[in-house]
C-alpha positions as CSV (number, residue, x, y, z in Angstrom):
1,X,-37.1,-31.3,-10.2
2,X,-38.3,-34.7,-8.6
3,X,-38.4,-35.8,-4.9
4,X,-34.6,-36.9,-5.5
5,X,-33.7,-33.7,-5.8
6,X,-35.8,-32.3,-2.7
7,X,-34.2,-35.3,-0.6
8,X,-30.8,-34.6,-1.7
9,X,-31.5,-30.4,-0.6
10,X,-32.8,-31.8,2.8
11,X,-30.2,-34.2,3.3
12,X,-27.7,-31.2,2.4
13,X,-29.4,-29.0,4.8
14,X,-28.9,-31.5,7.5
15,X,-25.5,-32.1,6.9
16,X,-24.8,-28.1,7.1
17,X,-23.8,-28.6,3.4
18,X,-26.4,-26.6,1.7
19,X,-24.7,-22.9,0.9
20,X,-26.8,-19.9,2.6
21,X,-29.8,-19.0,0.4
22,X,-29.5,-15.5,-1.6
23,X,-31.1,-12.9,0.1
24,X,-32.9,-10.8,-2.4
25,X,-32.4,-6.6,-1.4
26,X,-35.6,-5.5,0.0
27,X,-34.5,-1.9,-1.3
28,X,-31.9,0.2,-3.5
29,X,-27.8,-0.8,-2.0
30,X,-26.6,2.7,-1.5
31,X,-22.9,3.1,-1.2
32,X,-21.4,6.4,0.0
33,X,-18.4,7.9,2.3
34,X,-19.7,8.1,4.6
35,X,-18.6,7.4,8.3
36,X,-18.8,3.4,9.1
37,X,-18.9,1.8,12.5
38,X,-16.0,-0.3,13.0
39,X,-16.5,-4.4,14.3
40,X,-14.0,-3.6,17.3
41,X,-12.3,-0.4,18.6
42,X,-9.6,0.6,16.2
43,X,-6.3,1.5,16.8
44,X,-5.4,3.6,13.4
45,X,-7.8,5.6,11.2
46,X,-5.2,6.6,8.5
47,X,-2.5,5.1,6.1
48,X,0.1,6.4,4.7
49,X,1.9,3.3,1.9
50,X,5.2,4.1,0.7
51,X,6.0,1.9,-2.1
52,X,8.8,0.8,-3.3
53,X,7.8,-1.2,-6.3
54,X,10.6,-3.6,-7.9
55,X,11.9,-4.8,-5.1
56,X,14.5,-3.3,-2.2
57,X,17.1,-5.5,-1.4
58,X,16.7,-7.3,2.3
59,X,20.0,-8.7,2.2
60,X,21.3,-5.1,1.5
61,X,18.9,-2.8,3.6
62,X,17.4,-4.7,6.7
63,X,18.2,-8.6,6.7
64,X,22.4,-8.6,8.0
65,X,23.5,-11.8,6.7
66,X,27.7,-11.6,7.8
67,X,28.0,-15.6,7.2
68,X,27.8,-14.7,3.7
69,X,31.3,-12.9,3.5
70,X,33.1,-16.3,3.6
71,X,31.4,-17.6,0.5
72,X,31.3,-14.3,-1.4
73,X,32.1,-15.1,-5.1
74,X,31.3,-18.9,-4.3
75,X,28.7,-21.0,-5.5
76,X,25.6,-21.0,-3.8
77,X,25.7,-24.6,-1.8
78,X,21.9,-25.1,-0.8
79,X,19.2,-25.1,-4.2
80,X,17.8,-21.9,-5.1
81,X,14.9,-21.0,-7.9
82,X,15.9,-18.2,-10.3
83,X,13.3,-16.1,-12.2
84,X,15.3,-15.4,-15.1
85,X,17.8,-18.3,-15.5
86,X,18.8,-16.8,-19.0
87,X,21.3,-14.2,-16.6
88,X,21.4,-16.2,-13.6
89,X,24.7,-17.1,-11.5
90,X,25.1,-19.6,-8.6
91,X,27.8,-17.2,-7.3
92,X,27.1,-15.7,-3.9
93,X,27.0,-12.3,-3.7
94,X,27.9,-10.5,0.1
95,X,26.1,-7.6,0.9
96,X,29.0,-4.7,0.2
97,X,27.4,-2.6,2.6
98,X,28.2,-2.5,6.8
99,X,24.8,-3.0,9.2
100,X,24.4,-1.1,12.3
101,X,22.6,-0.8,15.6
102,X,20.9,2.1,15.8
103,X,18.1,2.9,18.4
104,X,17.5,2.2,21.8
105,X,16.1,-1.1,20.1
106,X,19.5,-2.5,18.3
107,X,17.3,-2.5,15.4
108,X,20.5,-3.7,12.4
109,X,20.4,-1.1,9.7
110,X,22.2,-0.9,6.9
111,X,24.6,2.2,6.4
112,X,22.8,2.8,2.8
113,X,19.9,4.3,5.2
114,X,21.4,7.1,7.8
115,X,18.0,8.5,8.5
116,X,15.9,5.5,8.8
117,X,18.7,4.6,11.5
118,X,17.5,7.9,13.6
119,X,13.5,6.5,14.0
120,X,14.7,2.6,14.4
121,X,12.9,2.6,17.9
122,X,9.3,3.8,15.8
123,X,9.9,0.9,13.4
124,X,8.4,-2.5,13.1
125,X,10.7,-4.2,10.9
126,X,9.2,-7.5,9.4
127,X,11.6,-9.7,8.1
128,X,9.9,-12.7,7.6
129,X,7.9,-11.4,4.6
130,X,6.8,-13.9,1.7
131,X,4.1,-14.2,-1.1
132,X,5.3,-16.9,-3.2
133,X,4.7,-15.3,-6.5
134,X,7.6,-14.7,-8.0
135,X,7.1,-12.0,-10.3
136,X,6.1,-8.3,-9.8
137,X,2.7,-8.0,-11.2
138,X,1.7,-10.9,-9.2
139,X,3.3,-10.2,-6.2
140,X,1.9,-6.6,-6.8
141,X,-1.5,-7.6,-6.8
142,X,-1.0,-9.9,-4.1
143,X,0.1,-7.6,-1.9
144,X,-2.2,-4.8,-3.1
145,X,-5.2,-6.8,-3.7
146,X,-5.2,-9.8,-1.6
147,X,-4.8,-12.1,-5.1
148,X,-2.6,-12.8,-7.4
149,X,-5.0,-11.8,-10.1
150,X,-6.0,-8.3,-11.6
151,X,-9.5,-6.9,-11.5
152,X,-9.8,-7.1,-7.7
153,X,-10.3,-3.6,-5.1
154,X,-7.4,-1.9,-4.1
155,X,-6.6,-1.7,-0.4
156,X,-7.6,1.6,-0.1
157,X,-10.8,0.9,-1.5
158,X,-11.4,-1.8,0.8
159,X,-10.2,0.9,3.8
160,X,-12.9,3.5,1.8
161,X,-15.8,0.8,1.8
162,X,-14.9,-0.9,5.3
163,X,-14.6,3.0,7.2
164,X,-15.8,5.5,4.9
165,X,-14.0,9.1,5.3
166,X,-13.4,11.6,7.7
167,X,-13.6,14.3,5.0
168,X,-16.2,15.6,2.7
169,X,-14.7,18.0,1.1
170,X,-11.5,15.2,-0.3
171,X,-11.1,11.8,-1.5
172,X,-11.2,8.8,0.8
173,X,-8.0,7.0,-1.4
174,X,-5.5,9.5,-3.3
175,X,-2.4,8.0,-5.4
176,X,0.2,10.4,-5.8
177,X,2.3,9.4,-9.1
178,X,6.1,9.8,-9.5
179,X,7.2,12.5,-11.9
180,X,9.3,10.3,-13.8
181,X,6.5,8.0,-15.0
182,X,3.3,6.2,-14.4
183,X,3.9,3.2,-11.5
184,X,3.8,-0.7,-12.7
185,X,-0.1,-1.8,-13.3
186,X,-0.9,1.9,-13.5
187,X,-4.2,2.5,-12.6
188,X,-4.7,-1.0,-11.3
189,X,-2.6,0.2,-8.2
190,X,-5.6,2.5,-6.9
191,X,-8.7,0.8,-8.6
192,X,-11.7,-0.2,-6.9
193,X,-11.8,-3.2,-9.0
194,X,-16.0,-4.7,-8.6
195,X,-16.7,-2.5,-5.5
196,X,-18.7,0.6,-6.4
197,X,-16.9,3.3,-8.6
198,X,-16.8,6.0,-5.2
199,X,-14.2,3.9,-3.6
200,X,-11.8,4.0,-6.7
201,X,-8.4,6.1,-5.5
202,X,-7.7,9.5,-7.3
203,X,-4.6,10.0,-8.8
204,X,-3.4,13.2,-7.8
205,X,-0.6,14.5,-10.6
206,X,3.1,14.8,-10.1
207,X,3.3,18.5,-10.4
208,X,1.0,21.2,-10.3
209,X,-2.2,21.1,-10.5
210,X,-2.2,17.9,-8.9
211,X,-5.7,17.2,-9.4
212,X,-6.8,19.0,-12.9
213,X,-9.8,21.2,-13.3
214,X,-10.2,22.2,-9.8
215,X,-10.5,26.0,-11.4
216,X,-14.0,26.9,-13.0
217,X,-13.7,29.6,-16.0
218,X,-13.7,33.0,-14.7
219,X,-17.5,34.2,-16.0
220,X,-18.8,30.5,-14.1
221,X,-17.1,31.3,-10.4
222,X,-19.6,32.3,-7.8
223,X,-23.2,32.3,-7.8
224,X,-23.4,31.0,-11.7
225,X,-21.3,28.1,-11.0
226,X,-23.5,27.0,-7.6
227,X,-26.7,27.8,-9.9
228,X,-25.0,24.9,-12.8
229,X,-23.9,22.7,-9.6
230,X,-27.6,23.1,-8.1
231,X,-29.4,22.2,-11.6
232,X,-26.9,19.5,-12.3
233,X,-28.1,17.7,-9.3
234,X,-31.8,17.9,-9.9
235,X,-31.2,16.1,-12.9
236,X,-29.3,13.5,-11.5
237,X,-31.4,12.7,-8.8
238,X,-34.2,12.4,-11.3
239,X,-31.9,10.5,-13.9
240,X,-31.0,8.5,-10.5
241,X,-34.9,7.6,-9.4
242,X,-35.6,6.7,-13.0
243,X,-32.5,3.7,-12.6
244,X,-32.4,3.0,-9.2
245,X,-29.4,0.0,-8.2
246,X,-27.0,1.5,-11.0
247,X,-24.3,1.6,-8.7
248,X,-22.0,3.4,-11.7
249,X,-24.5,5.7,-11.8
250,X,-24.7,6.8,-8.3
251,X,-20.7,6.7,-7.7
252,X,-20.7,9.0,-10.6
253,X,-22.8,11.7,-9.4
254,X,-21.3,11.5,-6.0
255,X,-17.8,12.3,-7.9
256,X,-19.1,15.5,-9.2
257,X,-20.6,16.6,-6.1
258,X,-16.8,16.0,-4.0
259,X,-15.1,17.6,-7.0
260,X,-17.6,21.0,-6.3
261,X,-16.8,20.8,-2.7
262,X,-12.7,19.8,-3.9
263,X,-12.5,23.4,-5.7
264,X,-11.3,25.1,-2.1
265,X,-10.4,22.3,-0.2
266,X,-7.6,20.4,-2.5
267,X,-5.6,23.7,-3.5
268,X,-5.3,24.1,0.0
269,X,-4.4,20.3,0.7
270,X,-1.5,20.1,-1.9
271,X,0.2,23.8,-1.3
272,X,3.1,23.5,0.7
273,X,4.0,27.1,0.4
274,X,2.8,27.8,4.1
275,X,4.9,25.2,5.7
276,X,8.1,26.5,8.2
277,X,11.4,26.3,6.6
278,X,12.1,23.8,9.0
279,X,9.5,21.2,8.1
280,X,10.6,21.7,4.4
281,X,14.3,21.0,5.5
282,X,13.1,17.7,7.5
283,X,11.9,16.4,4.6
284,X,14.9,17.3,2.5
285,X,13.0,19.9,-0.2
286,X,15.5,21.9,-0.7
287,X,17.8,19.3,-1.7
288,X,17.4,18.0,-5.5
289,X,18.0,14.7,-4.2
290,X,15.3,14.8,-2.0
291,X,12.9,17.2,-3.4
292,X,10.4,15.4,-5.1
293,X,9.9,12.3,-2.7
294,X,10.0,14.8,0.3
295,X,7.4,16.9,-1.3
296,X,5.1,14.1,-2.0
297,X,5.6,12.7,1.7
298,X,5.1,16.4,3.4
299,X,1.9,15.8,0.8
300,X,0.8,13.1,2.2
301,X,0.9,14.2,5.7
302,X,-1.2,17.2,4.9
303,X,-3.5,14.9,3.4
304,X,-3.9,12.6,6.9
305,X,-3.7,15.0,9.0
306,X,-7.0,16.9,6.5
307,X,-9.2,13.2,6.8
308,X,-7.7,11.3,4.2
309,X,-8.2,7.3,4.8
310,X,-5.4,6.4,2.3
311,X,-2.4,8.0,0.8
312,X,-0.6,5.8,-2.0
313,X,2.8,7.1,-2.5
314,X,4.6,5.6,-5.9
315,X,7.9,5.5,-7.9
316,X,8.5,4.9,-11.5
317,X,7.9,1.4,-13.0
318,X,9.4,-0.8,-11.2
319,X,12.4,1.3,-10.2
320,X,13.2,-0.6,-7.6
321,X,14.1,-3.7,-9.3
322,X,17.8,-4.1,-9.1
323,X,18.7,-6.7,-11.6
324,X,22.4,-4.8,-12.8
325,X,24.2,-2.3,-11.2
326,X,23.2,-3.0,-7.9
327,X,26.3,-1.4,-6.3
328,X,25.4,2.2,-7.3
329,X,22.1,1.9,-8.4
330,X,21.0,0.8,-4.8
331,X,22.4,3.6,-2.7
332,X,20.9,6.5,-5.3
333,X,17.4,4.8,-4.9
334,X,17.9,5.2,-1.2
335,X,19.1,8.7,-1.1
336,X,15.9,9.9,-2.7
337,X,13.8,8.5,-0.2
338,X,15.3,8.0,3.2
339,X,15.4,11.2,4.4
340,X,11.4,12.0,3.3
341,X,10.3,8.5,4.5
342,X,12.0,9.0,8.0
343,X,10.9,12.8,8.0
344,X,7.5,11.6,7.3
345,X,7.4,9.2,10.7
346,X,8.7,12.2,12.6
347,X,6.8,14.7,11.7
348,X,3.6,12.7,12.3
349,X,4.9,11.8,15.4
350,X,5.3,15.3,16.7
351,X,1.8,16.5,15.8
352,X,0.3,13.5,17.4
353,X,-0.8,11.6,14.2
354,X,1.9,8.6,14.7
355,X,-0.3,6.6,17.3
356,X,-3.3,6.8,14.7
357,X,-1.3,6.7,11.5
358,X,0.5,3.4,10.0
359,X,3.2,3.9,7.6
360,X,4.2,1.2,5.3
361,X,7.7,1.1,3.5
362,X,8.4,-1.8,1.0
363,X,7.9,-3.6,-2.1
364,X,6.3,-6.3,-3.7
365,X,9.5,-8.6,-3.3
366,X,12.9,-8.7,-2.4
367,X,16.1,-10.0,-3.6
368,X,18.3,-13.8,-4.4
369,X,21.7,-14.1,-1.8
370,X,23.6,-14.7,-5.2
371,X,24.2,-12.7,-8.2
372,X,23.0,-11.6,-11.3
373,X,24.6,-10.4,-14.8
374,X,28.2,-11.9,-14.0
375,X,29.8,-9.0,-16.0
376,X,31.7,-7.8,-13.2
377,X,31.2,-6.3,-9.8
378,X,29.9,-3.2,-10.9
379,X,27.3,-4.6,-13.2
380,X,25.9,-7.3,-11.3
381,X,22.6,-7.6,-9.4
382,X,19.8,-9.6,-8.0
383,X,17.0,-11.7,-9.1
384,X,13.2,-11.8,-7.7
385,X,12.6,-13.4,-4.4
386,X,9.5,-13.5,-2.8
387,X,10.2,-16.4,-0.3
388,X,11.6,-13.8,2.3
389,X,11.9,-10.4,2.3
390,X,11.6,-7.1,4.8
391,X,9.3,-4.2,4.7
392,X,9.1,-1.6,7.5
393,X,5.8,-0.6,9.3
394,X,5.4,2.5,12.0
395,X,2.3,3.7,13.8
396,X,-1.3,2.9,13.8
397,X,-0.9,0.3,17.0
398,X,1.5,-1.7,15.9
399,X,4.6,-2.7,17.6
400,X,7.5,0.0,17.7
401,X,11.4,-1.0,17.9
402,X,10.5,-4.5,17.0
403,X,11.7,-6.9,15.0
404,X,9.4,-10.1,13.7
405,X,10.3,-12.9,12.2
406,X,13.6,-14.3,10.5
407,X,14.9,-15.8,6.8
408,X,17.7,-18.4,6.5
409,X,21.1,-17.3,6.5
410,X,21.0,-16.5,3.1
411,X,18.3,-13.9,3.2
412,X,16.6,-16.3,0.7
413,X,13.2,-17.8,2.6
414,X,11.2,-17.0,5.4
415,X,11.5,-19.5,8.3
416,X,10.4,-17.7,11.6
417,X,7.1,-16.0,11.9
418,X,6.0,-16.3,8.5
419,X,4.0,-13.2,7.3
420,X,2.3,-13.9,4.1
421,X,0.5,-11.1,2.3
422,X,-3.4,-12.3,3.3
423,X,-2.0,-12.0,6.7
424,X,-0.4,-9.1,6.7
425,X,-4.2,-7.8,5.8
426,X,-6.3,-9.7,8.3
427,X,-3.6,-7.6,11.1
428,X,-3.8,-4.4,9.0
429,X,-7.5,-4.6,9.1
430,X,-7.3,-5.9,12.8
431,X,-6.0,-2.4,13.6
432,X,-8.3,-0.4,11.5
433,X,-10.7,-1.9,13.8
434,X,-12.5,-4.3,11.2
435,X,-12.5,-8.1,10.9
436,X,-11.0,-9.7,7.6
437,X,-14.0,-12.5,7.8
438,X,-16.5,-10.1,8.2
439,X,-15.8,-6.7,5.9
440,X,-17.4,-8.4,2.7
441,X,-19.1,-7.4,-0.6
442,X,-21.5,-9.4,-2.4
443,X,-20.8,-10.1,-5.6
444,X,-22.9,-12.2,-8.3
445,X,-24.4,-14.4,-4.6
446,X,-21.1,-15.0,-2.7
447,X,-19.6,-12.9,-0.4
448,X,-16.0,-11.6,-1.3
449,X,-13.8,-10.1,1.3
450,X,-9.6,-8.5,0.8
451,X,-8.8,-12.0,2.3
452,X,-11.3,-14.7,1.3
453,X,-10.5,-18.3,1.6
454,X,-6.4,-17.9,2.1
455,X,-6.5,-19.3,5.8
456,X,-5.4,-15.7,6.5
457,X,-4.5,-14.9,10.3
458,X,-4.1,-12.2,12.5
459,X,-0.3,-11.9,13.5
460,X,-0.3,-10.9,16.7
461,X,3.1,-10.5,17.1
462,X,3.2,-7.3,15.0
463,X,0.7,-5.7,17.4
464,X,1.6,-3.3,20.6
């Protein structure tokens, strides 16, 4: 508290070494869904994620390696890091599946995905994908988050807070859940982790009702039910005035005012019944296979084309993660979705939503070049990689028929055009018309952002 210390703050000053002073708030933050100004013009205003959490093989799907045919069954010559070294196995193992050309493009597909072959020249196919985590939940929240580390917002929430929503009568963020089980990390796929409560993603339910308690009693609907709604918010705007900043608070009340106005608006959203036989059959509905996944993605576009910001689309656990049986259990995780997911591009595409609409198709990881569980060829897998694997992007500005970036040839890492998560979010962000530096949230005096302090770029080789 001497002069020492006020010479040391001016010399810091001087220097530019001195952090920024915290700005006390000169009134109430208020936080709402409203409609935000972007930093630049945008190119997309929706997103639909289609996630395949455990971890599609690149090496089978999207990432032809033929060299590998001549050392199939051999050990793996170069050094490679296994995640579980109890089952591990040098052995390479060849993809048993052919690649194609499919497109205009040339885009190489493998056969395992017929329909994703038929949109190839929609597709921005990144195979240079890595986030060096090598285990789901990290990777997940890497890729999800922007760390490696749980308690951090959602992407959706930071699309909610950056943009607002284009509805008022539906949620900014909705997660639709599989039917077969709650997603790995649960509800830390859709939270809003420390931003305000309103930007938290609903889950909407695998069946019907998807969203429960929509339906007031019978003796409430009508003019007794807007006299409860009406009294109800006089005594939270007095409860509100009495604790102004409680953030909770506000998000809170906001909720029960969208889930009045969500009593018409969701039923409407997540029935299906009044779509053309045709549309159903595009997405494969009629076709147990196909039903569920095609359902949710025919959901999904509803929920775009109605304002939605974000629609989460998830499978089981971690269903994709392929460590035995890869040689059937692969091709019966891509019947269920190839059809919807390719459906879901083309139907968006012929209403005009495509241009302002990205789709995103992947997982948190990929797969190892060599085997896993040596217990013969139909019981073997793969292990974890996340030095280099593929996801598929469509829409929403970026680049369509394209291919980015490149792994060794093994499929195992990344070496042309890198894409690492943080930058996959600075371009992401970049197209929703918002800069990564910039979209912030102030937290306990410092400013936190999806990206902050990664050395995150904008890759603009992913962008049309």
């Amino acid at each position: 508290m001497g002069l020492g210390g006020l010479a040391l703050a001016w010399l810091l000053r001087e220097e530019g070494l001195l952090a920024a002073p915290v700005r006390p708030e000169l009134q109430p933050l208020h936080f709402d869904l409203s409609p935000k100004p972007t930093h630049h013009a945008p190119k997309a205003r929706a997103m639909i994620s289609l996630l395949m959490i455990g971890g599609p093989s690149q090496i089978d799907l999207f990432d032809p390696k033929p060299g590998m045919a001549k050392w199939d069954g051999q050990p793996f010559p170069e050094e490679i890091h296994y995640d579980n070294a109890a089952e591990a196995s040098s052995k390479v193992l060849a993809s048993p599946w052919k690649f194609h050309r499919r497109g205009q493009c040339g885009m190489e597909l493998s056969e395992l995905l017929p329909h994703l072959g038929t949109i190839a020249d929609d597709l921005c196919l990144i195979r240079s994908m890595r986030t060096g985590v090598n285990n789901h939940g990290q990777s997940m929240y890497a890729l999800n988050t922007g760390r490696i580390t749980a308690g951090r917002p959602a992407l959706g929430s930071w699309l909610g807070y950056g943009l607002g929503s284009e509805s008022r009568d539906l949620p900014a963020y909705i997660a639709m859940a599989s039917p077969h089980g709650a997603p790995l990390l649960a509800g830390d796929c859709w939270t809003s982790g420390w931003l305000p409560g309103i930007y938290q993603g609903t889950l909407a339910r695998p069946t019907d009702p998807r969203i429960l308690n929509l339906d007031p009693p019978a003796h409430l609907r009508g003019a007794p039910q807007q006299a409860q709604l009406d009294y109800l918010a006089r005594l939270n705007s007095e409860h509100l005035a009495e604790h102004p900043g409680e953030l909770d608070l506000d998000a809170r009340i906001r909720s029960y005012e969208l889930a009045a106005r969500m009593q018409t608006a969701a039923k409407e959203a997540f029935d299906i019944s009044g779509e053309s036989d045709a549309t159903r059959e595009l997405y494969g509905i009629e076709r147990d296979e196909t039903r569920d996944y095609g359902r949710r993605c025919l959901i999904a576009r509803r929920l775009v084309e109605r304002g939605v910001r974000f629609v989460q689309v998830l499978n089981q656990g971690q269903s994709w993660d392929h460590h035995g049986s890869i040689v059937s259990a692969l091709p019966s995780s891509c019947r269920a979705v190839d059809q919807p997911s390719a459906a879901l591009v083309k139907d968006l595409k012929s209403r005009g939503l495509l241009d302002s609409t990205v789709v995103h198709w992947g997982g948190e990881m990929g797969r190892l070049p060599v085997l896993q569980n040596d217990r013969g060829r139909d019981k073997c897998g793969r292990d974890h990689n996340t030095h280099g694997f593929s996801m598929w992007v469509a829409g929403g500005g970026l680049k369509a028929g394209h291919v980015h970036g490149a792994t060794d040839d093994w499929g195992h890492k990344a070496v042309k055009d890198v894409v690492m998560h943080h930058d996959w979010h600075a371009t992401l962000l970049h197209l929703f018309g918002l800069d990564h530096e910039r979209l912030t949230y102030r937290r306990n005096g410092a400013e936190l952002s999806l990206t902050d302090n990664q050395g995150a770029k904008i890759v603009p080789g992913l962008i049309a």
